[in-house]
C-alpha positions as CSV (number, residue, x, y, z in Angstrom):
1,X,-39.3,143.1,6.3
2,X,-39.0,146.6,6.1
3,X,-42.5,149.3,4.6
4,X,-40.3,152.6,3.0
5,X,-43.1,153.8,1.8
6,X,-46.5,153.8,0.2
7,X,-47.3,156.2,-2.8
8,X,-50.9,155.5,-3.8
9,X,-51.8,152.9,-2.4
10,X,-48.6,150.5,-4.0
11,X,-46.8,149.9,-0.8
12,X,-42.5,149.5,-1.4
13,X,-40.4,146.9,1.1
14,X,-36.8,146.8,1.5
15,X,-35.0,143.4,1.1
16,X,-31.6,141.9,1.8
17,X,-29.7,141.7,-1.3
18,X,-27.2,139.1,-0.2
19,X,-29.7,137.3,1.5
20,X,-32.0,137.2,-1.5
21,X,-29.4,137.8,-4.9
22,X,-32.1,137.9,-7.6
23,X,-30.6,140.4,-9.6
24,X,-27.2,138.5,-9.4
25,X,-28.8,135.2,-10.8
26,X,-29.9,137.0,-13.7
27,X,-27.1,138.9,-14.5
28,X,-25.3,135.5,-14.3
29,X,-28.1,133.9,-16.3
30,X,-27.5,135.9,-19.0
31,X,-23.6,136.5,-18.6
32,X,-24.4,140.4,-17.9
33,X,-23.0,142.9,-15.6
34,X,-25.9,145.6,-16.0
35,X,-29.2,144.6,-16.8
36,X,-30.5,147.7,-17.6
37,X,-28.6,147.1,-21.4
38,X,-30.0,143.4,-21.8
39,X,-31.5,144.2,-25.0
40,X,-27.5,144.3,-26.0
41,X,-27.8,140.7,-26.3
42,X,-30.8,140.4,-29.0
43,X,-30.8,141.6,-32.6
44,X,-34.4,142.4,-32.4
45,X,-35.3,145.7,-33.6
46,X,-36.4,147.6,-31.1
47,X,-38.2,150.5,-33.1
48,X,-40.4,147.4,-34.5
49,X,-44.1,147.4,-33.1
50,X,-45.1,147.1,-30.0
51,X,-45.8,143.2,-28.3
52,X,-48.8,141.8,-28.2
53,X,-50.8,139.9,-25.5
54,X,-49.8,136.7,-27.6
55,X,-45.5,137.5,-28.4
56,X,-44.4,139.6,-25.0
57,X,-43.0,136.6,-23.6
58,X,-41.1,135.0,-26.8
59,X,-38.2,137.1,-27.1
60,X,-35.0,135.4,-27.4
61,X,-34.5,136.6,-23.5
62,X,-37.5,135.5,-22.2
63,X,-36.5,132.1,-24.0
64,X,-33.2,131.8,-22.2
65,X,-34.5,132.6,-19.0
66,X,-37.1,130.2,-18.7
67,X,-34.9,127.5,-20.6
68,X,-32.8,127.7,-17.4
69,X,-35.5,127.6,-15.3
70,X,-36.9,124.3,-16.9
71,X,-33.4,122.8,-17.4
72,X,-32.7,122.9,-13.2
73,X,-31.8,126.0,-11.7
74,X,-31.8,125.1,-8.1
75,X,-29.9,128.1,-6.9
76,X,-32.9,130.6,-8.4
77,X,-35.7,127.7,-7.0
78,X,-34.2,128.5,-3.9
79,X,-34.3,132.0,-3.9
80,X,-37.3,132.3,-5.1
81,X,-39.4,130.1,-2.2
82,X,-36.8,131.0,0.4
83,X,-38.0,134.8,-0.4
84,X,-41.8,133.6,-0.2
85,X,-41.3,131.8,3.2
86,X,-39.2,134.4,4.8
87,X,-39.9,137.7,3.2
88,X,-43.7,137.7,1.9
89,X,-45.2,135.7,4.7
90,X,-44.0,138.0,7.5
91,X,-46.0,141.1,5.4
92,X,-49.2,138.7,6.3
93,X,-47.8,137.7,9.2
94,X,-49.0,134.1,8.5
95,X,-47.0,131.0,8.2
96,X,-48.9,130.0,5.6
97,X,-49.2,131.3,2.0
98,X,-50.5,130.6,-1.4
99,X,-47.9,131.3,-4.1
100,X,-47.3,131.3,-8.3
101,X,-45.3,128.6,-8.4
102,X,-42.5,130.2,-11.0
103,X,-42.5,134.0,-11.3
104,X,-43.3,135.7,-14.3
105,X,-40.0,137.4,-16.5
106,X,-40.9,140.8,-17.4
107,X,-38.3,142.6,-20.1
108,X,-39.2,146.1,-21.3
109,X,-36.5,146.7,-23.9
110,X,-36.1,150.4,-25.3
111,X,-38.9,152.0,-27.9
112,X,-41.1,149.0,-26.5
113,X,-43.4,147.9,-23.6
114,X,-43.4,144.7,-21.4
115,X,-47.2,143.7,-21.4
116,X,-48.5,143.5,-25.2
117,X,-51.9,144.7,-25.5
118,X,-54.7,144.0,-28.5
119,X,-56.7,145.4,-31.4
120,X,-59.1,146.5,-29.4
121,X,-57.1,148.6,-27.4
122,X,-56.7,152.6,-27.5
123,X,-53.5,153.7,-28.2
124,X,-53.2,155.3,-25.0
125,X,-53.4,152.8,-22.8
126,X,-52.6,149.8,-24.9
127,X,-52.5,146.5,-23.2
128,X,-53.4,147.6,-19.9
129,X,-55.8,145.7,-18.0
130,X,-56.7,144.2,-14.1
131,X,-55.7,140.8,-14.0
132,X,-59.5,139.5,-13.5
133,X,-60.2,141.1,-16.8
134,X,-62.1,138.2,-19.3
135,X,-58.7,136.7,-20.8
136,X,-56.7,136.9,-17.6
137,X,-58.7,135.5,-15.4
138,X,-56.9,135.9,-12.0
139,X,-59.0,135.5,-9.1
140,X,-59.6,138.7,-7.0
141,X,-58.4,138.1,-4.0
142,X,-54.9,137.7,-5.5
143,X,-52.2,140.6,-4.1
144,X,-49.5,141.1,-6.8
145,X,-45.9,142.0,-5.9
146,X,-43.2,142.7,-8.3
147,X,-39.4,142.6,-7.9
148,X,-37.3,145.3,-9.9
149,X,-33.7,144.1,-11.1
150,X,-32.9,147.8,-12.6
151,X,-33.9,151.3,-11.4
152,X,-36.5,151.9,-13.4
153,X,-38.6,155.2,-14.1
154,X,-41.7,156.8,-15.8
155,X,-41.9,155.0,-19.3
156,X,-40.0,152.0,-18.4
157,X,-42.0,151.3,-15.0
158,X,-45.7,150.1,-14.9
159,X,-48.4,152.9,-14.3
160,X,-50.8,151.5,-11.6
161,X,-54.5,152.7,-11.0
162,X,-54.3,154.8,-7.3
163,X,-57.9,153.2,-7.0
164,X,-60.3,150.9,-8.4
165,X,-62.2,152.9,-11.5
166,X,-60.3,155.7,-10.8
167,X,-58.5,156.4,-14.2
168,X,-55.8,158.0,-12.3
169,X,-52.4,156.3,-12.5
170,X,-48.8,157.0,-11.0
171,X,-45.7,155.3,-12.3
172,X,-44.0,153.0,-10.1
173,X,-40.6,153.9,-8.2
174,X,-38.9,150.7,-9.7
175,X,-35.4,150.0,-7.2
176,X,-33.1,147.4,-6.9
177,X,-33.4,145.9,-3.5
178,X,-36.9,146.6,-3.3
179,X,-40.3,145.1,-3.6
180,X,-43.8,146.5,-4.1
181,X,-47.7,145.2,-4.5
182,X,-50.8,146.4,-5.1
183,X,-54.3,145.2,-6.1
184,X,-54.0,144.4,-9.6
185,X,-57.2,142.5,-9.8
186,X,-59.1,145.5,-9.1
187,X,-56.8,148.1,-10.2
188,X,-55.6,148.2,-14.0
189,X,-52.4,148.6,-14.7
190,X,-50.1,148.8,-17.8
191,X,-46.8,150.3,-19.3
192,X,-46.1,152.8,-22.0
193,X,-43.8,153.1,-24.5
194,X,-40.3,153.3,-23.1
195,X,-38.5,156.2,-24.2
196,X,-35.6,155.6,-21.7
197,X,-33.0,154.5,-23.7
198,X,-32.7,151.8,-20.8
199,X,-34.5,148.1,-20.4
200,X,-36.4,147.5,-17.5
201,X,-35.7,143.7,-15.8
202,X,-38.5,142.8,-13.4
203,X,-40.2,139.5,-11.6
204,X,-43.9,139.8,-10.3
205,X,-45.9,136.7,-9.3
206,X,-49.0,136.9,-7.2
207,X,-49.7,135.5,-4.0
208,X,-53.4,134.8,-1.8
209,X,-53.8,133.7,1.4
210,X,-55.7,130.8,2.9
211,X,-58.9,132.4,3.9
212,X,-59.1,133.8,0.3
213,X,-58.0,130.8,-2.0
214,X,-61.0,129.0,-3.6
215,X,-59.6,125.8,-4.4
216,X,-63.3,125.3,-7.1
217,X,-62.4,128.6,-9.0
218,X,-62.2,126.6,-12.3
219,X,-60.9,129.8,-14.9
220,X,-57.3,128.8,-16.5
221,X,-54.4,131.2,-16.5
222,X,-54.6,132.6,-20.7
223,X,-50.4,132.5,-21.2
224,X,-50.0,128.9,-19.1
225,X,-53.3,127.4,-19.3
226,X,-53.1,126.3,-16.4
227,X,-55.7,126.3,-13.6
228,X,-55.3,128.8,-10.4
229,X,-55.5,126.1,-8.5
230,X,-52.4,124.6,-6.0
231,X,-50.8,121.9,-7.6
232,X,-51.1,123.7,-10.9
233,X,-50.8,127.5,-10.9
234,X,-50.0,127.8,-7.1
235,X,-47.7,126.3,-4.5
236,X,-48.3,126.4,-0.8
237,X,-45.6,127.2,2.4
């Protein structure tokens, strides 16, 4: 586990690529060399208007990637709680953690964004949000991490609150080979319209420690339903 940096207050780790070959999974997932021209593979028009809170997930990619993950894929299962055990539980320093049990597939395909927002949005920040926000529902004491599969920049990266309330936001430095996390229950955070010409190919999923899981918090998750509880939204190592 290696800290490279920490640019207000989002702190970046280095991580083995061979040891940890996320970004090989998915390009093999979706029989790709460069992920950063995935939107090659969908006839969606992407000068169409922006996601929503309720279709940012239901893209034809985001429907062959978790088809594979419900079908078996025991190779990215691996990976996956392998990189929680080893990786994120050594930033704690604990040998026991609370994890979301299948990380979330974020795909920010050109002229578009990766987290829809709704009506009563502005245009400005449209479908930004902190994670405990009334529809989300994430407990506070969650710490969120995300995992870039392309070098990502400015529009196609996720602008991040430097501090609770603040209103002043940085763009993540999105690399492959990297990991980053901040406080995204108390720190909104959303992404703009990517003018990149480029798609951006990211995991995040949210972890809490033992002293801060609350195994009565009885709010459900809005896109799963299900409860942020272990057993249902969670896994423990």
């Amino acid at each position: 586990m290696s800290l490279v940096r920490e640019i207000s207050g989002v702190k970046y780790y280095r991580y083995d690529i061979e040891k940890f070959p996320f970004v090989k999974l998915v390009q093999d997932c979706f029989n790709i060399s460069d992920l950063s021209k995935i939107h090659e593979l969908i006839e969606e028009d992407s000068s169409s208007a922006l996601f929503t809170n309720e279709n940012d997930d239901q893209t034809l990619l985001h429907q062959m990637f978790y088809g594979k993950l419900r079908e078996s894929w025991p190779e990215f299962d691996k990976t996956y709680r392998d990189f929680i055990k080893d990786f994120i539980s050594k930033i704690y320093d604990t040998e026991e953690i609370i994890f979301q049990t299948s990380p979330t597939f974020r795909v920010q395909i050109p002229n578009n964004i990766a987290v829809g927002g709704n009506s009563h949005d502005t245009e400005d920040q449209y479908g930004w949000h902190k994670d405990s926000d009334p529809g989300y529902n994430h407990p506070l004491n969650e710490n969120n991490f995300i995992i870039p599969l392309t070098n990502s920049r400015e529009t196609a990266s996720v602008f991040i609150e430097d501090s609770p309330n603040s209103e002043s936001f940085t763009s993540a430095l999105m690399n492959v080979g990297e990991t980053f996390n901040f406080d995204g229950g108390r720190c909104k955070h959303g992404n703009k319209r990517n003018v990149t010409g480029l798609s951006r190919v990211s995991f995040d999923f949210r972890v809490i420690l033992p002293k801060d899981y609350n195994e009565d918090y009885s709010k459900n998750s809005k896109i799963s339903t299900k409860k942020f509880i272990v057993g249902e939204y969670y896994d423990r190592i």
